[in-house]
VEXVOLUM-817329 format. One record per residue (C-alpha): residue in one letter; z, y, x. Coordinates in steps of 0.2 Angstrom, whole numbers, plus 5000, padded with zeros to 4 digits. Each point is the difference from the previous one (the first is absolute). Example, Ala and Ser with C-alpha at 12.3 -4.5 7.8 and 13.67 -1.06 7.14 Angstrom:
BEGIN
<aa = A; up = 5039; north = 4978; east = 5062> .
<aa = S; up = 4997; north = 5017; east = 5006> .
This chain:
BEGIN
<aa = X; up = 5564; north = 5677; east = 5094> .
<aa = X; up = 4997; north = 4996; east = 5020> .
<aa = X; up = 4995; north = 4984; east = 4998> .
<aa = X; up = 5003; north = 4995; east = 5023> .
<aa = X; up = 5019; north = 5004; east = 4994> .
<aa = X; up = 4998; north = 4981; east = 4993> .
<aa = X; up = 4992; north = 4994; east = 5017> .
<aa = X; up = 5008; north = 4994; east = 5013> .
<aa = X; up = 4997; north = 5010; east = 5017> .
<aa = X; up = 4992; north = 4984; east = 5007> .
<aa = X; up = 4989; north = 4997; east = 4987> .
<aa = X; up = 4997; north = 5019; east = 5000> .
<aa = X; up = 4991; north = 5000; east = 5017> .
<aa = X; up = 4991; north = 4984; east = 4999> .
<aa = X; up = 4991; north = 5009; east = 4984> .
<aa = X; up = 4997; north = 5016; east = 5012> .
<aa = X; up = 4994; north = 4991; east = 5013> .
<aa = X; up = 4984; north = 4996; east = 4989> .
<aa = X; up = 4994; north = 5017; east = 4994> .
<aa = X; up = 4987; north = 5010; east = 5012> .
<aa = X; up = 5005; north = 5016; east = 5009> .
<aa = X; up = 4992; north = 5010; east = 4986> .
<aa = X; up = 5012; north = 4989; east = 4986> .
<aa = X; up = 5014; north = 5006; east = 5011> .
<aa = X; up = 4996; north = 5017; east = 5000> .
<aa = X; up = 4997; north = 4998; east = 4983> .
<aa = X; up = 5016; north = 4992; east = 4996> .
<aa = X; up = 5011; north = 5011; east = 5010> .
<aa = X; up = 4993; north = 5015; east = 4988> .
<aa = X; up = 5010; north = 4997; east = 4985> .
<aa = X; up = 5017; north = 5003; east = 5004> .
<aa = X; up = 5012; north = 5004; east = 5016> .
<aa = X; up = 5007; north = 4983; east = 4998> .
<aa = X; up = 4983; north = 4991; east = 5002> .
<aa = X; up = 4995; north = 5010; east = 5013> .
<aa = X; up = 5017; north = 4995; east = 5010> .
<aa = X; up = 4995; north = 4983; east = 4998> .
<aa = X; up = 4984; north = 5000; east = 5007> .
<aa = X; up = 5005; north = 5011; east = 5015> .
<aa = X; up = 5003; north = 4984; east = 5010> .
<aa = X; up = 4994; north = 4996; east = 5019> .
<aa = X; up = 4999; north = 4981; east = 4992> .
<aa = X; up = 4988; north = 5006; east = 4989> .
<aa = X; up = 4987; north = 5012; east = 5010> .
<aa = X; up = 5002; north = 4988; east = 5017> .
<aa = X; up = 4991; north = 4987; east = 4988> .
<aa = X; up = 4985; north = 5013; east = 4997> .
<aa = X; up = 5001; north = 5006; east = 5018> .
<aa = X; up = 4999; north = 4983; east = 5005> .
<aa = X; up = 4986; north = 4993; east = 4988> .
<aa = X; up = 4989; north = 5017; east = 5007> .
<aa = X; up = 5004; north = 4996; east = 5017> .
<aa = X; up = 5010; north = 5015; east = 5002> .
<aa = X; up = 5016; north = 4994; east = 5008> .
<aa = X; up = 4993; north = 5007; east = 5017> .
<aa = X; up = 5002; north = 5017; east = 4993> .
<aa = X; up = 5019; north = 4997; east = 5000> .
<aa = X; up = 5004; north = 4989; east = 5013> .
<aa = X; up = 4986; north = 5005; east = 5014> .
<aa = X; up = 5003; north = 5018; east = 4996> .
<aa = X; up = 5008; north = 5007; east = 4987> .
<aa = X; up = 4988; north = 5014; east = 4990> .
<aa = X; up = 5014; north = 5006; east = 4991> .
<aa = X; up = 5002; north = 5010; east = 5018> .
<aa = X; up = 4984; north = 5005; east = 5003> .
<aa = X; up = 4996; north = 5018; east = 5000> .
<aa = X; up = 4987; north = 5011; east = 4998> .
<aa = X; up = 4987; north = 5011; east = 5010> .
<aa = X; up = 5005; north = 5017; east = 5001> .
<aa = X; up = 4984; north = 5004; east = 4998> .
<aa = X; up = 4999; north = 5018; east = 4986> .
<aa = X; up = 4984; north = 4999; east = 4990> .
<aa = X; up = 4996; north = 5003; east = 4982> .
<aa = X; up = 5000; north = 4984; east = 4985> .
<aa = X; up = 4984; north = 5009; east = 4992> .
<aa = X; up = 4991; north = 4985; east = 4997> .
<aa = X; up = 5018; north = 4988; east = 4997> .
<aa = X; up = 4996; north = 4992; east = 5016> .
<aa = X; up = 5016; north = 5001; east = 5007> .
<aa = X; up = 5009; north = 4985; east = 5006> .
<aa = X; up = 5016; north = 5004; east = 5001> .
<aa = X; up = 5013; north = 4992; east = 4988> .
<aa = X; up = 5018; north = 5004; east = 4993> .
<aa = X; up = 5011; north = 4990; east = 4989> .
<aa = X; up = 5009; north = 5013; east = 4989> .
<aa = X; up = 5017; north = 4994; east = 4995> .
<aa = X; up = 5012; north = 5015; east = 4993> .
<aa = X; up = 5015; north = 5003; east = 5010> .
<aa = X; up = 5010; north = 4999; east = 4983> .
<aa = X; up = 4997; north = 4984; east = 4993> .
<aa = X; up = 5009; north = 4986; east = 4993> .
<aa = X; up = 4986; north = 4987; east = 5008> .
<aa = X; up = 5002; north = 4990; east = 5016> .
<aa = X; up = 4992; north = 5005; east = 5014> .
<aa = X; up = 4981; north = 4990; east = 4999> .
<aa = X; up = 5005; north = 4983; east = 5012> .
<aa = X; up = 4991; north = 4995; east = 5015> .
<aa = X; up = 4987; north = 4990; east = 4994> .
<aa = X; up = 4994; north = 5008; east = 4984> .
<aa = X; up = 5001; north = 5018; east = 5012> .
<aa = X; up = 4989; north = 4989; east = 5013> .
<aa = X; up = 4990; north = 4993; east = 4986> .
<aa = X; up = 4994; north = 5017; east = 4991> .
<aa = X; up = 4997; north = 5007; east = 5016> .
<aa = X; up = 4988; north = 4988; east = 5006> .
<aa = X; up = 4990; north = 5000; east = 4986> .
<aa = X; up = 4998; north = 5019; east = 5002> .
<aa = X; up = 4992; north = 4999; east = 5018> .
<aa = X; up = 4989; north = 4985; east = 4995> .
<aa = X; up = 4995; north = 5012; east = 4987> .
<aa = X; up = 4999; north = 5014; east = 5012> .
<aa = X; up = 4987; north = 4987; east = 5012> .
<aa = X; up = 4991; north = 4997; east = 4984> .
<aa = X; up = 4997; north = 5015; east = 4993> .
<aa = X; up = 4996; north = 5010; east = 5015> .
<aa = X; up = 5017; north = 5012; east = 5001> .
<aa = X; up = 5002; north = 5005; east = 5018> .
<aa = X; up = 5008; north = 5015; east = 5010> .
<aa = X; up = 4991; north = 5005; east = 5017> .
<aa = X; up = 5011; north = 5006; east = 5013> .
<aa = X; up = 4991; north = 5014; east = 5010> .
<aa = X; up = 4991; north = 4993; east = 5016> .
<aa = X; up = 5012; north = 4994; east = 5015> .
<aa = X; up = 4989; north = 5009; east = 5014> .
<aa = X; up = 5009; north = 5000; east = 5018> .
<aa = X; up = 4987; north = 4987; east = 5011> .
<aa = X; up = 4987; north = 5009; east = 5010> .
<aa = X; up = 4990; north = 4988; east = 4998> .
<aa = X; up = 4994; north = 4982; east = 4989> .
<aa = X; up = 5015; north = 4989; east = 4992> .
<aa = X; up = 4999; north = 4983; east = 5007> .
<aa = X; up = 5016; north = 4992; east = 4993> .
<aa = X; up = 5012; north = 5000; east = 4988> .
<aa = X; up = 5017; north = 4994; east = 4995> .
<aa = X; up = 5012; north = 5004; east = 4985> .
<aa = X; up = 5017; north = 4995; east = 4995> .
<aa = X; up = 4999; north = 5007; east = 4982> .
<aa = X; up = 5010; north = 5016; east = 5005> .
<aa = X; up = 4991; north = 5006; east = 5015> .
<aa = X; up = 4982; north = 4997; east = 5011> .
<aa = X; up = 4995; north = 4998; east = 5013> .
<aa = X; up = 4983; north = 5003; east = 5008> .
<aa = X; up = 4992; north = 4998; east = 5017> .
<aa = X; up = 4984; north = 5008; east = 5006> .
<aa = X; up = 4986; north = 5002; east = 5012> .
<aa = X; up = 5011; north = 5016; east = 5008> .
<aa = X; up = 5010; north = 4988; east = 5006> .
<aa = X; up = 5017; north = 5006; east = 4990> .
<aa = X; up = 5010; north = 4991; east = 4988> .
<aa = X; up = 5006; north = 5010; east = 4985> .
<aa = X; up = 5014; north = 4996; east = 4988> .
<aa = X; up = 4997; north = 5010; east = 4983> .
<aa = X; up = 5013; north = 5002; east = 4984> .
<aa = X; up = 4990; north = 4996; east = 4984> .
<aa = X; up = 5010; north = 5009; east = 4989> .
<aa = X; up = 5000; north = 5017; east = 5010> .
<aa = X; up = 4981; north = 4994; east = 5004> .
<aa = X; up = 5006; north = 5009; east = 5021> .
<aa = X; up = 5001; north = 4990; east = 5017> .
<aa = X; up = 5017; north = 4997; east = 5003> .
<aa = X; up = 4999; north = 4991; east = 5018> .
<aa = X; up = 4984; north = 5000; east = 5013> .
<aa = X; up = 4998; north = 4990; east = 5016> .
<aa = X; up = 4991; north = 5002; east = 5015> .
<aa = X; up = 4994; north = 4987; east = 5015> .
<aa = X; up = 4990; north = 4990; east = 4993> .
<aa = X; up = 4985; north = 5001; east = 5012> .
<aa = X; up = 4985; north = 4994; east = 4988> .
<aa = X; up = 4997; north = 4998; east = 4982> .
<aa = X; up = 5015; north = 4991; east = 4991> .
<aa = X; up = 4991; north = 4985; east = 4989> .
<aa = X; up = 5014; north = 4993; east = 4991> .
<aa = X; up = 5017; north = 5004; east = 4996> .
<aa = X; up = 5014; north = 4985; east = 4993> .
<aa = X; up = 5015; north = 5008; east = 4991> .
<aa = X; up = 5017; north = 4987; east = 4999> .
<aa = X; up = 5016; north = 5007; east = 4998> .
<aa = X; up = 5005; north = 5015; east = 5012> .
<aa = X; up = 4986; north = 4993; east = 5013> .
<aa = X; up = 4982; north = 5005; east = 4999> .
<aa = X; up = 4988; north = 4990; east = 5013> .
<aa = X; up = 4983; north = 5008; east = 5003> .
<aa = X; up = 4983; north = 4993; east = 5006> .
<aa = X; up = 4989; north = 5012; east = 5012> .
<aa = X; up = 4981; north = 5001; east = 5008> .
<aa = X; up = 5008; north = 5001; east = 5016> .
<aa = X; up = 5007; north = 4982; east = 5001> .
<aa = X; up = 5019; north = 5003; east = 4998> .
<aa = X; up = 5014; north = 4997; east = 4985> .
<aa = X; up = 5013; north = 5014; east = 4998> .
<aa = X; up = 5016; north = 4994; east = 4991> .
<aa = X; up = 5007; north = 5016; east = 4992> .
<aa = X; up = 5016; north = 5003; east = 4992> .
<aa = X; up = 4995; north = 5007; east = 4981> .
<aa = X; up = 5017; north = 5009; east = 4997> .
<aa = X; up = 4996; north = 5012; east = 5015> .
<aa = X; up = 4983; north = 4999; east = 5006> .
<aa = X; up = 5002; north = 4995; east = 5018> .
<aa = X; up = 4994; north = 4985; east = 5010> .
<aa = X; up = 5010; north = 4986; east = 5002> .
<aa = X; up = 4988; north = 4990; east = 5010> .
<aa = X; up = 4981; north = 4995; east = 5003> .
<aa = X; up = 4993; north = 4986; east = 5002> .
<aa = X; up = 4985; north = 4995; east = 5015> .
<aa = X; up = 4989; north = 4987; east = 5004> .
<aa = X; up = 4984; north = 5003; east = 4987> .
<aa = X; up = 4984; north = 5005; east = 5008> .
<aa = X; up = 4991; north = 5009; east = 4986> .
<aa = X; up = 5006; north = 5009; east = 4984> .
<aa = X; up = 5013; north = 4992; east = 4989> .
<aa = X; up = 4992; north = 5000; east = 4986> .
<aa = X; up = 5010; north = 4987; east = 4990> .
<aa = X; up = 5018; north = 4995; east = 4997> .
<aa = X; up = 5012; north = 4990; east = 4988> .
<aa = X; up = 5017; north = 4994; east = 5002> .
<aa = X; up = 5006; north = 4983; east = 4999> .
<aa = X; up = 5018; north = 5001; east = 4998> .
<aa = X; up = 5007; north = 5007; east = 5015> .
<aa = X; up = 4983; north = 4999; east = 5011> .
<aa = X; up = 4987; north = 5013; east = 5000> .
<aa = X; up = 4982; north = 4993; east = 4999> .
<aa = X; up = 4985; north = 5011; east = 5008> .
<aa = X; up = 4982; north = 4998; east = 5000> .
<aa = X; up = 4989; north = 5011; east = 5011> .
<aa = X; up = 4984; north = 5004; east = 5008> .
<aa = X; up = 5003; north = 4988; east = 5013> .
<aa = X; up = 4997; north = 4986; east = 4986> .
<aa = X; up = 5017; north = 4993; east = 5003> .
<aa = X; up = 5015; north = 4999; east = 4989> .
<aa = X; up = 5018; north = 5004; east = 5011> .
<aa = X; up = 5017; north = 4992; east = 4991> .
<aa = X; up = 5014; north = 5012; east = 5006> .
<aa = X; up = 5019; north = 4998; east = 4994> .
<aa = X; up = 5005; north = 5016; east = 4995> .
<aa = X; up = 5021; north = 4997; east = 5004> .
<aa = X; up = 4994; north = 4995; east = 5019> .
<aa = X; up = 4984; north = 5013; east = 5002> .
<aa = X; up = 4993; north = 4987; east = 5008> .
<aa = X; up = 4983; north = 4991; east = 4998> .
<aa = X; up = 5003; north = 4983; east = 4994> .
<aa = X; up = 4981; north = 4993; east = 5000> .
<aa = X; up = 4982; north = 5005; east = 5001> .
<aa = X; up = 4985; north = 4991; east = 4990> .
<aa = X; up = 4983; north = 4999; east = 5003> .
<aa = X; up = 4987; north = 4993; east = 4987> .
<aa = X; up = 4988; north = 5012; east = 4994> .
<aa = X; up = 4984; north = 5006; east = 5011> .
<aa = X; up = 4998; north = 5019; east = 4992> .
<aa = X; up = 5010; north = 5013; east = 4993> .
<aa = X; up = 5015; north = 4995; east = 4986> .
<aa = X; up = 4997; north = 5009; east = 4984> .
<aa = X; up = 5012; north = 4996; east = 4989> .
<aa = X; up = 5017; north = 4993; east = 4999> .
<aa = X; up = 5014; north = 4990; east = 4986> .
<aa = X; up = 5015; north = 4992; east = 5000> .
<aa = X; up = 5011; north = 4989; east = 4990> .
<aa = X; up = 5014; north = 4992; east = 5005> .
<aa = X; up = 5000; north = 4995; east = 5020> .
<aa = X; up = 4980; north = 4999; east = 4999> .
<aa = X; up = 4989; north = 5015; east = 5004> .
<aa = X; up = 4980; north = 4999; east = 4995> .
<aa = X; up = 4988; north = 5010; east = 5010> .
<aa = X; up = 4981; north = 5004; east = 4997> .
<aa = X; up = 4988; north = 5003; east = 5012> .
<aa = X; up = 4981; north = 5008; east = 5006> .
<aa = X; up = 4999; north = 4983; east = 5005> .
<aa = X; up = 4997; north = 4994; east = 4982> .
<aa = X; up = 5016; north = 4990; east = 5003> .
<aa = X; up = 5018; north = 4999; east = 4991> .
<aa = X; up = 5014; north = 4991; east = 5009> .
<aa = X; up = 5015; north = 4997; east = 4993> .
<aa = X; up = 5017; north = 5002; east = 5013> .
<aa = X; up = 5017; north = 4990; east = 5000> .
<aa = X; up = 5013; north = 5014; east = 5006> .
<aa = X; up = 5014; north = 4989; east = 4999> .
<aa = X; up = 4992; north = 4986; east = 5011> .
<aa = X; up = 4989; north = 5013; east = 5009> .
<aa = X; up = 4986; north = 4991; east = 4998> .
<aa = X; up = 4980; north = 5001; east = 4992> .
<aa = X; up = 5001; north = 4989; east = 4984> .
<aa = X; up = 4980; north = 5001; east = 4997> .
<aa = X; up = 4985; north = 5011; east = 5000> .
<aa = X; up = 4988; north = 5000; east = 4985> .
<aa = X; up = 4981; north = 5004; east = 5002> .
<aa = X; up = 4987; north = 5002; east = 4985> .
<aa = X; up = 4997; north = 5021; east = 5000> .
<aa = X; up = 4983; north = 5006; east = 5006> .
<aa = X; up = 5009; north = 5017; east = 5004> .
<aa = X; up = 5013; north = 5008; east = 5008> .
<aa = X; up = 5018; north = 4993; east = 4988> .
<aa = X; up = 5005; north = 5018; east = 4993> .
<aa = X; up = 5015; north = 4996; east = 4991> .
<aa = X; up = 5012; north = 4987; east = 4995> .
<aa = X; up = 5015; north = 4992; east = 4991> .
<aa = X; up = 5012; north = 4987; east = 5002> .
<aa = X; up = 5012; north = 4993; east = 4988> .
<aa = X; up = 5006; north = 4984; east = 5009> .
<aa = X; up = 4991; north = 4991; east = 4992> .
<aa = X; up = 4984; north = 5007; east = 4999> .
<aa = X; up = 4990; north = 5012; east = 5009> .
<aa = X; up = 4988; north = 5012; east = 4993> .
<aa = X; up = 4984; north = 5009; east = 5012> .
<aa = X; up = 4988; north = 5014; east = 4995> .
<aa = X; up = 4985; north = 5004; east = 5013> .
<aa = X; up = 4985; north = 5009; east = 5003> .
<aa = X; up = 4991; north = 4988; east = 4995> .
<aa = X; up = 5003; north = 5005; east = 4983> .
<aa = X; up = 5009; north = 4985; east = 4995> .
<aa = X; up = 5020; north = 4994; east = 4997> .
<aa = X; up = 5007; north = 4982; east = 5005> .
<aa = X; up = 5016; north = 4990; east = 4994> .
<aa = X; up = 5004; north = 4988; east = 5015> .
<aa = X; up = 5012; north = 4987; east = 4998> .
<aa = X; up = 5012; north = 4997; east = 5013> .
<aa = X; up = 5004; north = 4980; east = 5000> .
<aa = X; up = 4989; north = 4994; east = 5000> .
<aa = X; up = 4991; north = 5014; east = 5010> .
<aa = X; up = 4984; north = 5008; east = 4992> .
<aa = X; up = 4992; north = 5012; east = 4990> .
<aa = X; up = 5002; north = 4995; east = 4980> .
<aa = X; up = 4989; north = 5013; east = 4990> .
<aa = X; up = 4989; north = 5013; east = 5007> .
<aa = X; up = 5000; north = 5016; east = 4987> .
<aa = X; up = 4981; north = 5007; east = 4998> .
<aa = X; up = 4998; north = 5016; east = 4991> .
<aa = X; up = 5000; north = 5013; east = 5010> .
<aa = X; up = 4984; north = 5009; east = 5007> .
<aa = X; up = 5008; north = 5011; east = 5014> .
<aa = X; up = 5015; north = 4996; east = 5014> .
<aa = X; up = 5016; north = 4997; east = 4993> .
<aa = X; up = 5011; north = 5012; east = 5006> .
<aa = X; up = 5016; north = 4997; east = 4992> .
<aa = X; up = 5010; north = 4986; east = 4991> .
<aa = X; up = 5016; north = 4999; east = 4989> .
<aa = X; up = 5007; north = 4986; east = 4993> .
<aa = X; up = 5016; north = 4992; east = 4991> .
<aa = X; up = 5005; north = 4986; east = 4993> .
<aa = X; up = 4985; north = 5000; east = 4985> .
<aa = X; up = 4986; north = 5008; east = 5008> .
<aa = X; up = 4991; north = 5007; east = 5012> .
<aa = X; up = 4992; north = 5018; east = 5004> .
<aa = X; up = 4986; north = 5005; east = 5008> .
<aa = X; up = 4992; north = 5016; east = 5006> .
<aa = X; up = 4984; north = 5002; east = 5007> .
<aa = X; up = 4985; north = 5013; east = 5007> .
<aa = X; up = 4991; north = 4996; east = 4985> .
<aa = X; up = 5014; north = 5011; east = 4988> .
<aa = X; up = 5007; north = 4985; east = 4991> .
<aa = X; up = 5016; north = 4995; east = 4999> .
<aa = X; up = 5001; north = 4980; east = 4993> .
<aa = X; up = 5012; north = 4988; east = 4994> .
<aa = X; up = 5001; north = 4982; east = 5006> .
<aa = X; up = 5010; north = 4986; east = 4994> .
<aa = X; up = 5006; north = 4985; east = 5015> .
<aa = X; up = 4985; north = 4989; east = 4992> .
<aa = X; up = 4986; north = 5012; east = 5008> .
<aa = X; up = 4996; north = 5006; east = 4983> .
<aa = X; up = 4996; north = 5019; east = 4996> .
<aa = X; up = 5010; north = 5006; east = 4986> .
<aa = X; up = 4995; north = 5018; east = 5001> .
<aa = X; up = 4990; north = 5015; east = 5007> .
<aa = X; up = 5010; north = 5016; east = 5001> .
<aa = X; up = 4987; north = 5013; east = 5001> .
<aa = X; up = 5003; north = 5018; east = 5002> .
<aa = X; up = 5002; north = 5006; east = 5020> .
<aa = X; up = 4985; north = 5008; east = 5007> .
<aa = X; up = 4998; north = 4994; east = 5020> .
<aa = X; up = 5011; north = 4989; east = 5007> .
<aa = X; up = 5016; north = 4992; east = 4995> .
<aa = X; up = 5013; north = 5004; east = 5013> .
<aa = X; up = 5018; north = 4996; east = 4994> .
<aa = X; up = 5008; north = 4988; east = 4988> .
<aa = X; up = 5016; north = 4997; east = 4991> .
<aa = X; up = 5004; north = 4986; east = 4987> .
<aa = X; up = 5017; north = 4998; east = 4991> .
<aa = X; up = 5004; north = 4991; east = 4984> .
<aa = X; up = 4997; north = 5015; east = 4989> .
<aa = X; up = 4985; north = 5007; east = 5008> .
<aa = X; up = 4984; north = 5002; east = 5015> .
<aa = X; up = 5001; north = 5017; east = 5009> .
<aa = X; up = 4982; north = 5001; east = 5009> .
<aa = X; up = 4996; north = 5015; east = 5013> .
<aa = X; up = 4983; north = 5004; east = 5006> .
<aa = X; up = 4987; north = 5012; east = 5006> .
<aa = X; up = 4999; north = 5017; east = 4990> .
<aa = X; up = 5019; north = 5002; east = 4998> .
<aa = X; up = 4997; north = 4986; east = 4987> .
<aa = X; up = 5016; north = 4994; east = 4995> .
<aa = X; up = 5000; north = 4986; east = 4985> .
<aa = X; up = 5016; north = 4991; east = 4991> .
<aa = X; up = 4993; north = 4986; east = 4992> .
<aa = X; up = 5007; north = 4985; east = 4987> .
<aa = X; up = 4994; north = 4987; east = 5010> .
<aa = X; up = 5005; north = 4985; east = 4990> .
<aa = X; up = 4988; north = 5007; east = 4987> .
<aa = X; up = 4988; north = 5008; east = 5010> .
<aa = X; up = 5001; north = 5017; east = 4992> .
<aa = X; up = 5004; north = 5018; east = 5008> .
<aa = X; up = 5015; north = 5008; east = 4997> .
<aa = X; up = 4996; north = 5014; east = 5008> .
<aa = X; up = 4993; north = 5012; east = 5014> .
<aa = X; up = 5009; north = 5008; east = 5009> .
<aa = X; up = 4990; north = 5017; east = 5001> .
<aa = X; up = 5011; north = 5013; east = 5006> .
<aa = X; up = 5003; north = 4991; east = 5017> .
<aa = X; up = 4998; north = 5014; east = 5013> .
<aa = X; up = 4992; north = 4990; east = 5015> .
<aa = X; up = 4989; north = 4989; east = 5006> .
<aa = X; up = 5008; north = 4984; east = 5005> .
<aa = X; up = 4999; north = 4986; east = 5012> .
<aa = X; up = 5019; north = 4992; east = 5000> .
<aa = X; up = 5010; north = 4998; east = 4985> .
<aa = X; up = 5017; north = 4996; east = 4997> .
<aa = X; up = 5009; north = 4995; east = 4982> .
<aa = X; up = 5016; north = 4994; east = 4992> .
<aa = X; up = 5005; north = 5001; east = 4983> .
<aa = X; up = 5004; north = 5018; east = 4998> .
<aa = X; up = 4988; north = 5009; east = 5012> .
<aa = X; up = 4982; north = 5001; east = 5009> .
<aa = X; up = 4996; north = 5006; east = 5017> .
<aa = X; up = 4985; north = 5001; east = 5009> .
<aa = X; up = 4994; north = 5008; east = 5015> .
<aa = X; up = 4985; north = 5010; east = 5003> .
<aa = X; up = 4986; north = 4995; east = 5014> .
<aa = X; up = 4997; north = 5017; east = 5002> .
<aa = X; up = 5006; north = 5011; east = 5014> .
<aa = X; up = 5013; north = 5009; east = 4998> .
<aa = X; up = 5009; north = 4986; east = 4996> .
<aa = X; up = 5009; north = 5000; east = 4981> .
<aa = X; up = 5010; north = 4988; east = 4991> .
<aa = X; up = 5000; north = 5002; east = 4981> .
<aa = X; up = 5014; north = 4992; east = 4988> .
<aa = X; up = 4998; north = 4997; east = 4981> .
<aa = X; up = 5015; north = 4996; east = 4990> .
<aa = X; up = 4998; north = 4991; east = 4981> .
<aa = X; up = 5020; north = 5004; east = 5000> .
């Protein structure tokens, strides 16, 4: 006897809702009528949810993502690519959203974890050194010392689109929508339709290379060479206001919400008010040159050359912890709502709590630590010696190395699916992993 025949649907579902993904799974094994029942979007949203994997469906949706076209053999079961077999002729319904979502998630964390990537061959085009990078999940695209803007097709792994008239090196590249906006060493922004490459407009009024940029709604914030910081609203293409505040060169650059944090060879970070266009405040404390940053409106977070890290408040103003550890410049930083990474010369990769407290040293790069990446599931770290590491950072453990990454690297760009870096070298290459 079915013993659920005597329960009412209600009641039915509220017992579901307390069993695991693996009681589910386990449930839904005995019979076609039990696996019906379980095949519910009520069901699998509440695990999605409880794994923090809602974004994976409402973000994006990962039952659309596809697959390198990439040919290579699975001799060593590496291969990450993932099929959900359901027979044409079956009397089943179709797996619902959710669960489809679900199961497919777990896979890729899987694949992270365990090392199963495929390499698509090398995107070689640039003459010379890549110096910028931009991707929209489906396509990349890559500026460079030679002046030229590439756009490139990850599953055909070929450049689809290539522009010319730049007049310099192209230092940054911002990718929204159907507009790409790009930074260059010989003073000028181009605004650039994505769809078919061409120039809409440029931008003037910088005096050195524009190294930096961020949007803040519809305004475009840039940071040059010439050590000041331009607002320009992009629907006008006009510049709308022009700060002054730090003495040397600006290294790095965050924003969140209407505030933009900059870092400075002046040892200084100052923290800007686009919407009242206006300096909120500078903070002092770092020996050395302030080599990167992050802001998460309520705190900001510095790494130097000095070797330290610091955790400034904002009201009042003032630096609340300084992190000590590290015995080379910090290079790079990563943060999130929980933690906070930090790569160094010195080959260590460490994890900070907001209290100043060390929690653990990821060891494992040899030279220094270039690029990093945090999300909940994992730490992606890229360094010297085509060193590429995915870490468990919440327990401090390595997943894994990524050792058949082709290059060496200097940028790095991630999202869930994929992992692109780009190559110092000259011929400029970009090269993309996929872990679906």
């Amino acid at each position: 006897m079915d013993f659920i025949e005597h329960l009412l649907p209600e009641l039915l579902d509220k017992i579901l809702s307390y069993l695991t993904e693996k009681e589910l799974v386990t449930f839904s094994k005995c019979c076609v009528k039990w696996r019906e029942i379980t095949n519910k979007d009520t069901l699998w949203l509440h695990h999605c949810m409880r794994r923090g994997w809602l974004r994976f469906g409402l973000n994006g949706d990962i039952n659309r993502e596809t697959h390198l076209n990439v040919k290579m053999s699975n001799i060593g079961g590496n291969s990450p690519v993932f099929q959900l077999y359901v027979p044409e002729e079956t009397r089943l319904s179709p797996v619902c959203k959710w669960k489809n979502i679900f199961i497919r998630v777990h896979h890729l964390n899987k694949n992270w974890r365990k090392g199963r990537y495929s390499v698509s061959p090398l995107l070689k085009g640039h003459a010379e050194k890549v110096t910028a990078l931009a991707c929209n999940g489906k396509y990349i695209v890559s500026g460079s010392e030679d002046k030229s803007l590439r756009m490139w097709d990850m599953a055909q792994a070929t450049c689809i689109k290539k522009l010319d008239g730049h007049l310099d090196t192209i230092t940054k590249i911002i990718w929204k929508g159907n507009t790409l906006i790009t930074g260059c060493a010989d003073s000028s922004i181009r605004v650039i339709d994505s769809t078919n490459f061409t120039l809409l407009f440029s931008l003037q009024g910088h005096s050195g290379s524009v190294d930096h940029m961020t949007l803040v709604g519809k305004v475009l914030v840039s940071a040059a060479t010439d050590r000041t910081l331009r607002m320009w609203y992009l629907p006008d293409r006009r510049l709308v206001n022009i700060f002054r505040g730090h003495t040397d060169d600006i290294e790095c650059m965050y924003s969140h919400g209407t505030h933009v944090v900059t870092g400075s060879w002046d040892k200084t970070l100052i923290l800007w008010d686009i919407e009242h266009a206006e300096q909120f405040h500078m903070y002092s404390g770092h020996n050395e040159v302030v080599t990167c940053c992050y802001f998460d409106g309520e705190k900001i977070v510095s790494g130097s050359g000095d070797n330290d890290l610091r955790i400034w408040r904002i009201s009042p103003p003032g630096c609340s912890h300084i992190l000590q550890g590290h015995e080379g410049e910090v290079y790079c930083l990563a943060a999130n709502h929980h933690v906070i990474a930090s790569g160094s010369s010195d080959s260590t990769v460490r994890i900070w709590n907001y209290n100043g407290k060390c929690q653990h040293v990821l060891q494992g790069h040899l030279g220094i630590v270039r690029c990093l990446h945090i999300c909940e599931e994992r730490l992606v770290s890229g360094g010297d010696q085509k060193k590429v590491i995915v870490w468990d950072y919440k327990k401090g453990v390595q997943m894994n190395i990524v050792h058949r990454h082709p290059s060496l690297l200097h940028l790095m760009w991630v999202n869930e699916t994929k992992l692109i870096t780009a190559s110092p070298e000259r011929p400029g290459t970009v090269a993309v992993l996929s872990y679906w």
